[in-house]
MOPAC internal coordinates of N, CA, C and O (Angstrom, degrees):
PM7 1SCF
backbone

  N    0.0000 0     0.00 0     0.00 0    0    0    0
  C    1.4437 1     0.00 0     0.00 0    1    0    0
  C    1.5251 1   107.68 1     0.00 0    2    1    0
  O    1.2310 1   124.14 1   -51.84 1    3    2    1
  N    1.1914 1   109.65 1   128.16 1    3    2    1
  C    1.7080 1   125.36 1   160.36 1    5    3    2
  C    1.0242 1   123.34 1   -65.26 1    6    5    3
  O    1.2310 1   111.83 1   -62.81 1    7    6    5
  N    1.2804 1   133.00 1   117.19 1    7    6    5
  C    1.7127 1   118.20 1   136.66 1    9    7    6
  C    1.6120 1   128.18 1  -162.41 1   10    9    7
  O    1.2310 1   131.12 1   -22.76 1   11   10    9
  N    1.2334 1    96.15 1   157.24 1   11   10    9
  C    1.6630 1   109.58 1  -161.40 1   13   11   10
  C    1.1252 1   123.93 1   -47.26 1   14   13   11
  O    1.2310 1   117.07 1   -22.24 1   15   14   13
  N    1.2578 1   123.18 1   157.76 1   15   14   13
  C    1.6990 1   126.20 1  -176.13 1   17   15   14
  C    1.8029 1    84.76 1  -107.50 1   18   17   15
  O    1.2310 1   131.31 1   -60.02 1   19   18   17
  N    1.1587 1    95.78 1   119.98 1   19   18   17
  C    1.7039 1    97.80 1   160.22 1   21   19   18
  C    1.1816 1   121.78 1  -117.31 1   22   21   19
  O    1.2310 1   118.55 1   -21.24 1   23   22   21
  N    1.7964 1   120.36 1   158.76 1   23   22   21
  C    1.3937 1   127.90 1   171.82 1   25   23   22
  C    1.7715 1   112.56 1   -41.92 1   26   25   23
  O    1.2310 1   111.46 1   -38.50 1   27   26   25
  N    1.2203 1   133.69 1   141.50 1   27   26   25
  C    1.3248 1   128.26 1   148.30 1   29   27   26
  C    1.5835 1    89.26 1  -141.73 1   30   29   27
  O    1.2310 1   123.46 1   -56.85 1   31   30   29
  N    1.3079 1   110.97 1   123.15 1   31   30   29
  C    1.3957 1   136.93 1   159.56 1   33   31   30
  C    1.6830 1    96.55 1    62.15 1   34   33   31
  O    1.2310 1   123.22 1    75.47 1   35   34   33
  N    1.5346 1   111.44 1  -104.53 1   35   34   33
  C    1.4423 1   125.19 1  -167.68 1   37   35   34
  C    1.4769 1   102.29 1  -118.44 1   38   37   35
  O    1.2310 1   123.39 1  -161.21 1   39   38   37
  N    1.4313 1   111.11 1    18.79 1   39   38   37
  C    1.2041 1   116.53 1  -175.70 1   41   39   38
  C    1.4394 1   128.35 1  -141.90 1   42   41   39
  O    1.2310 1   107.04 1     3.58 1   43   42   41
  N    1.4590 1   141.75 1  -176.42 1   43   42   41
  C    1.2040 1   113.90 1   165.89 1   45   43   42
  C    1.1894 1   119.94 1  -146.78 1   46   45   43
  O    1.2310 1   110.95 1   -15.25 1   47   46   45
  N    1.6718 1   134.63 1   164.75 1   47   46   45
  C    1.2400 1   122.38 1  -155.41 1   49   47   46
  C    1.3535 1   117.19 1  -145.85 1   50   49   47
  O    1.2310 1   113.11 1     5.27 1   51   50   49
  N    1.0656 1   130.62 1  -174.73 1   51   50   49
  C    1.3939 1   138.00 1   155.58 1   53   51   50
  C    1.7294 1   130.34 1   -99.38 1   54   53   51
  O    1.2310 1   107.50 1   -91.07 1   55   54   53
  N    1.2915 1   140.91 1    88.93 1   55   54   53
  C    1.2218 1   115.21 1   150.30 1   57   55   54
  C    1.5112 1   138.26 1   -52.94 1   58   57   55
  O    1.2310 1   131.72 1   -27.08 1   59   58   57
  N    1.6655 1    94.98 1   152.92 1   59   58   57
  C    1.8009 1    95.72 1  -169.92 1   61   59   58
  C    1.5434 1   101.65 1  -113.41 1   62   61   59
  O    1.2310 1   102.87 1   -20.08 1   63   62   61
  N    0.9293 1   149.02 1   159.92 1   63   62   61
  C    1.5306 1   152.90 1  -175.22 1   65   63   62
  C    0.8956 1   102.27 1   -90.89 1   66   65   63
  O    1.2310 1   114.32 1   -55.29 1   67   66   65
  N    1.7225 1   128.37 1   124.71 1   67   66   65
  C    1.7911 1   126.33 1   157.05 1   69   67   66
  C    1.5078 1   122.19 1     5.71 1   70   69   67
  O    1.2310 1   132.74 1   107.65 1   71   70   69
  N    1.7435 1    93.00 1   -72.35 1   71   70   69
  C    1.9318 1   111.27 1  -178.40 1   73   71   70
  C    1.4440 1   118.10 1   -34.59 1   74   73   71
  O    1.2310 1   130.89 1   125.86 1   75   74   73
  N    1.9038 1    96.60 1   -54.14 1   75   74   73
  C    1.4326 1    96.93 1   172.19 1   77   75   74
  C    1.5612 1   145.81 1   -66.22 1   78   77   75
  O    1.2310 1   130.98 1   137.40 1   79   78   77
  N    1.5278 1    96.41 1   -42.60 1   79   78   77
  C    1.3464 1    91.25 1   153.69 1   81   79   78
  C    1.3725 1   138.87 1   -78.57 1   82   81   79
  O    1.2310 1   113.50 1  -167.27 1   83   82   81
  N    1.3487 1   129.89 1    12.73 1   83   82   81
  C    1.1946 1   149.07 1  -163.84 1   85   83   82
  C    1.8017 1    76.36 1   -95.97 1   86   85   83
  O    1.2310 1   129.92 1    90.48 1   87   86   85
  N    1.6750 1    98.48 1   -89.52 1   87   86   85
  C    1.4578 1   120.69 1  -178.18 1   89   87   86
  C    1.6583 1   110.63 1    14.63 1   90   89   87
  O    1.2310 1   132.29 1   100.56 1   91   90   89
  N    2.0233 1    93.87 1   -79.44 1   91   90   89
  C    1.0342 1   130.95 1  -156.37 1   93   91   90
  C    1.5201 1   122.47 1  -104.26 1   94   93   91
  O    1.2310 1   127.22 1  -157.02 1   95   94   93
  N    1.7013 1   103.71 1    22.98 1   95   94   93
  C    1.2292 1   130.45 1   154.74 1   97   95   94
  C    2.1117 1    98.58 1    64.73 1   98   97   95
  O    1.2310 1   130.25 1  -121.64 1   99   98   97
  N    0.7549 1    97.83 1    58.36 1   99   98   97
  C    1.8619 1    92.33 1  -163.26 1  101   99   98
  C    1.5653 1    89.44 1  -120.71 1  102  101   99
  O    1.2310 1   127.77 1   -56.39 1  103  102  101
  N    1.4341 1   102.65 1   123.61 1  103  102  101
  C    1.2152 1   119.86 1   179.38 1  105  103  102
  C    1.7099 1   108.60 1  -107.27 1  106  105  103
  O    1.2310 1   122.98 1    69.86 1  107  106  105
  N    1.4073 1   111.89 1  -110.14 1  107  106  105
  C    1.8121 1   108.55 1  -172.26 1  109  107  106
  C    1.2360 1   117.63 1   -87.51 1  110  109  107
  O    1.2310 1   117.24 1   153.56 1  111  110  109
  N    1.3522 1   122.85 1   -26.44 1  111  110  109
  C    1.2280 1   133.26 1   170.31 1  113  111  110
  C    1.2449 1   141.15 1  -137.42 1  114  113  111
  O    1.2310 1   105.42 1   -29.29 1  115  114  113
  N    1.6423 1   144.61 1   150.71 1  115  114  113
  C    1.2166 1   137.70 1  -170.26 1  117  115  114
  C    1.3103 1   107.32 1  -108.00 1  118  117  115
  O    1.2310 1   117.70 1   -14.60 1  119  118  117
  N    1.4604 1   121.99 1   165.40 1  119  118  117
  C    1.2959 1   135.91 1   153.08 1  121  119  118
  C    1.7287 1   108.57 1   -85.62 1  122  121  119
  O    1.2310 1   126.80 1   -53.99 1  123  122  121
  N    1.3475 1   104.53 1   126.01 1  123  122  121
  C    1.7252 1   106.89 1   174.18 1  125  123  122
  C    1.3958 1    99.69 1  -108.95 1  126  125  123
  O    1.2310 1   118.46 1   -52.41 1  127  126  125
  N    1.4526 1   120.54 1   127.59 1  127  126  125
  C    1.2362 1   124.94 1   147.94 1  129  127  126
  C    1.7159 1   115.77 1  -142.57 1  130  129  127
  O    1.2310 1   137.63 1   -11.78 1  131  130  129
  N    1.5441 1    83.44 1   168.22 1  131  130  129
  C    1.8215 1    96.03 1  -144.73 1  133  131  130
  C    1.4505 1    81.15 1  -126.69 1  134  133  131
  O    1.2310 1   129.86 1   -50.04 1  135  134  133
  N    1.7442 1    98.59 1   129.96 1  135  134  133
  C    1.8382 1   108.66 1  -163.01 1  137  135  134
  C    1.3017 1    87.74 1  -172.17 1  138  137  135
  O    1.2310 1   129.60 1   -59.31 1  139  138  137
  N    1.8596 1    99.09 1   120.69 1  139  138  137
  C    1.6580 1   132.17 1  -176.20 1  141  139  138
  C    1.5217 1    91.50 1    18.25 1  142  141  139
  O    1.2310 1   128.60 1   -68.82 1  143  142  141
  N    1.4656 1   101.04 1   111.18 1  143  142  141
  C    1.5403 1   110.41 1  -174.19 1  145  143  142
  C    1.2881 1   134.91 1    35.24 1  146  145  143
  O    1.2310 1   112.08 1   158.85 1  147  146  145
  N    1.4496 1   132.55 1   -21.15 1  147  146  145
  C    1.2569 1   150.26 1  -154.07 1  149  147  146
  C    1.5946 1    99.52 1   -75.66 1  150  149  147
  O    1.2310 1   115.26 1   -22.65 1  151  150  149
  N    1.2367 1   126.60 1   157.35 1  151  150  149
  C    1.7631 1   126.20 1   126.43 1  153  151  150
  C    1.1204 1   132.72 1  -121.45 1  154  153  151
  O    1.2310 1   123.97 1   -74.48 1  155  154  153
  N    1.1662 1   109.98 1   105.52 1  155  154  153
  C    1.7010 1   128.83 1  -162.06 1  157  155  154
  C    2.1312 1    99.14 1   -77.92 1  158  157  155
  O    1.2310 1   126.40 1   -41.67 1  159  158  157
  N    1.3652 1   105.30 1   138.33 1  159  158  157
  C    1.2607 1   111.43 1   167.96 1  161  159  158
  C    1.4954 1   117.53 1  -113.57 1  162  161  159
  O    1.2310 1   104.71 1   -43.99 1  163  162  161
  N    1.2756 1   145.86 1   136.01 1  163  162  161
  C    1.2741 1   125.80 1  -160.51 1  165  163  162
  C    1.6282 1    99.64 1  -156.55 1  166  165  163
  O    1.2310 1   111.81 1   -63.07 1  167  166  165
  N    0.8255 1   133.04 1   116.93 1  167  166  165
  C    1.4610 1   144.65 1   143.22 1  169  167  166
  C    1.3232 1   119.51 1    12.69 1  170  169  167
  O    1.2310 1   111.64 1   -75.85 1  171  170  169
  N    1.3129 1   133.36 1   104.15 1  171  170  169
  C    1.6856 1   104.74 1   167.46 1  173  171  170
  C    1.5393 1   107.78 1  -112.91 1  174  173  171
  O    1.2310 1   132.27 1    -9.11 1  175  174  173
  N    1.0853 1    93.90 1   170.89 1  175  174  173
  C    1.5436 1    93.91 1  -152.82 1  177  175  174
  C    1.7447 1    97.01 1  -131.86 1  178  177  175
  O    1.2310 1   123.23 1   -38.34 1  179  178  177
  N    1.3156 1   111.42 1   141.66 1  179  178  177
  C    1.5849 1    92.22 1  -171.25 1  181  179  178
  C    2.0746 1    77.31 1  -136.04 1  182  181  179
  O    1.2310 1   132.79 1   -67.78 1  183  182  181
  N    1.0819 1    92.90 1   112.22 1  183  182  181
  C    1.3936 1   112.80 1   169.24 1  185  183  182
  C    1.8699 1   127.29 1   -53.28 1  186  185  183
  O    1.2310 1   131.82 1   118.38 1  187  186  185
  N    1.5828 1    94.77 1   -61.62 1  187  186  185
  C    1.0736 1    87.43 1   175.65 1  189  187  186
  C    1.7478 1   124.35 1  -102.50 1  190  189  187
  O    1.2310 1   129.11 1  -154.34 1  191  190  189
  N    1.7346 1   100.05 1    25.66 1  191  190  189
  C    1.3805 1    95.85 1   166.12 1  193  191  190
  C    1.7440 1   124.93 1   -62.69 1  194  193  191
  O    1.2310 1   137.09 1   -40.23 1  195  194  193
  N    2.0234 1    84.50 1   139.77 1  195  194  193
  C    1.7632 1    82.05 1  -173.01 1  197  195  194
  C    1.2322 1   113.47 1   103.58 1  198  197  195
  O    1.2310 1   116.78 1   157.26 1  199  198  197
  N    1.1714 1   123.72 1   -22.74 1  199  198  197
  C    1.8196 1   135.28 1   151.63 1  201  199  198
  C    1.1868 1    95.68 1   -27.98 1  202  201  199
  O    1.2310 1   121.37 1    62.58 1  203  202  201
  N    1.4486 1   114.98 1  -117.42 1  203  202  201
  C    1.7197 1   117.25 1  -170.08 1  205  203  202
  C    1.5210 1   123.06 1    -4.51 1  206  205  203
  O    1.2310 1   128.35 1   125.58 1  207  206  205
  N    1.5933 1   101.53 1   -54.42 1  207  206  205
  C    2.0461 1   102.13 1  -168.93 1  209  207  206
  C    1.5079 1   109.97 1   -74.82 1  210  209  207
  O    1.2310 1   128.58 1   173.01 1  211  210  209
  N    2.0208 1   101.07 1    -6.99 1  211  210  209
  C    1.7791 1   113.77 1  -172.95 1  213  211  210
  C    1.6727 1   117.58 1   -71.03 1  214  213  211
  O    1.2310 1   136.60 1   140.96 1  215  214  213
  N    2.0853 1    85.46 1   -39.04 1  215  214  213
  C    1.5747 1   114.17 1  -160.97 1  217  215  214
  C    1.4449 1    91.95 1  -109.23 1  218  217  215
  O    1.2310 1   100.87 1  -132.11 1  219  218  217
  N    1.5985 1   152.36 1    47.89 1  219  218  217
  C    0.7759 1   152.99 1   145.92 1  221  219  218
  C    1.6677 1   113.37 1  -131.29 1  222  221  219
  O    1.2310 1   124.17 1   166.05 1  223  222  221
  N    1.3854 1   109.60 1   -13.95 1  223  222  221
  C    1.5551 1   105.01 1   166.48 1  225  223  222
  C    1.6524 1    93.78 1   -99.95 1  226  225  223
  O    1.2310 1   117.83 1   165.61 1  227  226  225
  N    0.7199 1   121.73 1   -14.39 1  227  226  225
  C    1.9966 1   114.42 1   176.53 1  229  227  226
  C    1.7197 1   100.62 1   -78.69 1  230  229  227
  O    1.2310 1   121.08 1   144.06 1  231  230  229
  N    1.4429 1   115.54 1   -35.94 1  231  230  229
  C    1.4091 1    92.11 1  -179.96 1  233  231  230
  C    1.5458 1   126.12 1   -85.12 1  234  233  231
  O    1.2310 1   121.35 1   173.97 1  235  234  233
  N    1.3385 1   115.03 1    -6.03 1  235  234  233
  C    1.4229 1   143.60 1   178.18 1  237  235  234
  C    1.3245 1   110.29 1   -86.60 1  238  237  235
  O    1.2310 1   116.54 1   151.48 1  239  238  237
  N    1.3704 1   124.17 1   -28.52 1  239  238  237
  C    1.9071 1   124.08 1   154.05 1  241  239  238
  C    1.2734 1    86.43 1   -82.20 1  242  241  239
  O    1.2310 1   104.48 1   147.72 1  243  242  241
  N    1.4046 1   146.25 1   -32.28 1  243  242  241
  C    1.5920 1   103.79 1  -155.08 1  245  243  242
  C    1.6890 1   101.50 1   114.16 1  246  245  243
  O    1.2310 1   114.65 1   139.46 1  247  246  245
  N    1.0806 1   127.75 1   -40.54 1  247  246  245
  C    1.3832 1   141.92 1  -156.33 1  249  247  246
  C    1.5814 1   116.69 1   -54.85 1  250  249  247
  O    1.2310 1   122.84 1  -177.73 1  251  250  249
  N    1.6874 1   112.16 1     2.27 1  251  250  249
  C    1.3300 1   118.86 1  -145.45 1  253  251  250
  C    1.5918 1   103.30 1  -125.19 1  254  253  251
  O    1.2310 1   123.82 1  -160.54 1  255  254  253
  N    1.5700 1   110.28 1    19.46 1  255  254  253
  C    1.7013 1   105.01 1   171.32 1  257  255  254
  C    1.3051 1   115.88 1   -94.82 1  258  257  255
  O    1.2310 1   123.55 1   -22.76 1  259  258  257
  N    1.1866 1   110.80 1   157.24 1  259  258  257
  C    1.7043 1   124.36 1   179.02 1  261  259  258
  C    1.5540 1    99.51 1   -31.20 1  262  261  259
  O    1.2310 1   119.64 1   -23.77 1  263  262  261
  N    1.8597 1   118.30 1   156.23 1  263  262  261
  C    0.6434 1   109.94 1   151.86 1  265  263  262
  C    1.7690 1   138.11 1  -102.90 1  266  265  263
  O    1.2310 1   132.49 1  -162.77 1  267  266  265
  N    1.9504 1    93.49 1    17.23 1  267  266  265
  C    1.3997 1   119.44 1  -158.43 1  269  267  266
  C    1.5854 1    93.18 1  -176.20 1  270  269  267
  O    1.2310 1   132.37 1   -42.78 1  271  270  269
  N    1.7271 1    93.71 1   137.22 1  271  270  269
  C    1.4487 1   101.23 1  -176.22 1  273  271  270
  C    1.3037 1   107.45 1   -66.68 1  274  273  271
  O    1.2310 1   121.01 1   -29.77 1  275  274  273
  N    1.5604 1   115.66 1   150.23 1  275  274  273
  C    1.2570 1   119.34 1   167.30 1  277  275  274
  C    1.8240 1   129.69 1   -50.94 1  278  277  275
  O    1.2310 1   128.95 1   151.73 1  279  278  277
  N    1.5449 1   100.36 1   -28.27 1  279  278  277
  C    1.3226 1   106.80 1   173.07 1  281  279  278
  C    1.4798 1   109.13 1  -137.94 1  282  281  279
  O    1.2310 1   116.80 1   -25.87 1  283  282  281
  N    1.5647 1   123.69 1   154.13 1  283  282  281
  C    1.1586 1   131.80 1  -152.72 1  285  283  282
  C    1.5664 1    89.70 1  -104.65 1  286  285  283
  O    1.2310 1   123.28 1   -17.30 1  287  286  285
  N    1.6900 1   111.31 1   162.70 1  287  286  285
  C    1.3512 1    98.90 1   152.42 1  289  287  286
  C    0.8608 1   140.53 1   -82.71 1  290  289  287
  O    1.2310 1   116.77 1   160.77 1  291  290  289
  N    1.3525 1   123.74 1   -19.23 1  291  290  289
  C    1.6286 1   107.18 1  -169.86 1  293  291  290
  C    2.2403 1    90.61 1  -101.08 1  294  293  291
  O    1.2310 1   123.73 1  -160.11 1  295  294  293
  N    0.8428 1   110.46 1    19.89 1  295  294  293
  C    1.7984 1   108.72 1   173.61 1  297  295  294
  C    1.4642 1    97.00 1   -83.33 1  298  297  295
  O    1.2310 1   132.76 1   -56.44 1  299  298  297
  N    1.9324 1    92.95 1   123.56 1  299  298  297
  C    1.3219 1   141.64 1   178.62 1  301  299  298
  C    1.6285 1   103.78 1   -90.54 1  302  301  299
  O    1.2310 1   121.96 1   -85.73 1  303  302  301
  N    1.7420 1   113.85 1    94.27 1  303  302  301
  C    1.6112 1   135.13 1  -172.05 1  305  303  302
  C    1.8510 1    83.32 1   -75.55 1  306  305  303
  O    1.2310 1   112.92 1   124.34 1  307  306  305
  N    0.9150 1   130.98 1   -55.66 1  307  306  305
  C    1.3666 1   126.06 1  -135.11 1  309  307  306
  C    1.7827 1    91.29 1   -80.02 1  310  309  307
  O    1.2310 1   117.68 1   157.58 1  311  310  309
  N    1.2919 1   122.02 1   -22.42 1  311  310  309
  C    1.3433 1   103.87 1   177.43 1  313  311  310
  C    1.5290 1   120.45 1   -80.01 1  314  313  311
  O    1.2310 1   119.16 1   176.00 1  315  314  313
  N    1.0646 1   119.21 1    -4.00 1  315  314  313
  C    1.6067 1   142.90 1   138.11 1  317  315  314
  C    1.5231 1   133.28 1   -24.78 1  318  317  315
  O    1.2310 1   136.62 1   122.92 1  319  318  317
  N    1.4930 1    85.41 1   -57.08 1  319  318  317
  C    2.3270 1   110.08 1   175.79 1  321  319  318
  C    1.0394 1    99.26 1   -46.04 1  322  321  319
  O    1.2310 1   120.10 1   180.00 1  323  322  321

């Protein structure tokens, strides 16, 4: 596949087509890496984006207690020391 290097500002760039980034799941930013001549573009992927705004409306319902006490009853601390 072809495509053009265009002007952006003082610099220059590549556009990607809808399809492709659709395709290849590419949202705001890429990973660039540069391998035996090549330039690879690659997806990054941030997994646990959206945590914080997840675990701050869960603690605001309430949604955010253990689901198991931290300690059992019959658990023996002193064989621990």
């Amino acid at each position: 596949m072809n495509i053009s290097v265009i002007q952006i500002g003082n610099s220059k760039g590549i556009r990607l087509g809808k399809s492709l980034l659709e395709k290849y799941n590419i949202k705001d930013d890429v990973e660039l890496i540069l391998e035996n001549e090549y330039i690879i573009l690659k997806p990054t992927s941030s997994p646990r984006k959206g945590w914080d705004k997840a675990f701050k409306k869960m603690h605001e319902k309430g949604d955010d207690k253990p689901l198991m006490a931290d300690i059992f009853a019959d658990e023996n601390l002193e064989e621990w020391s």
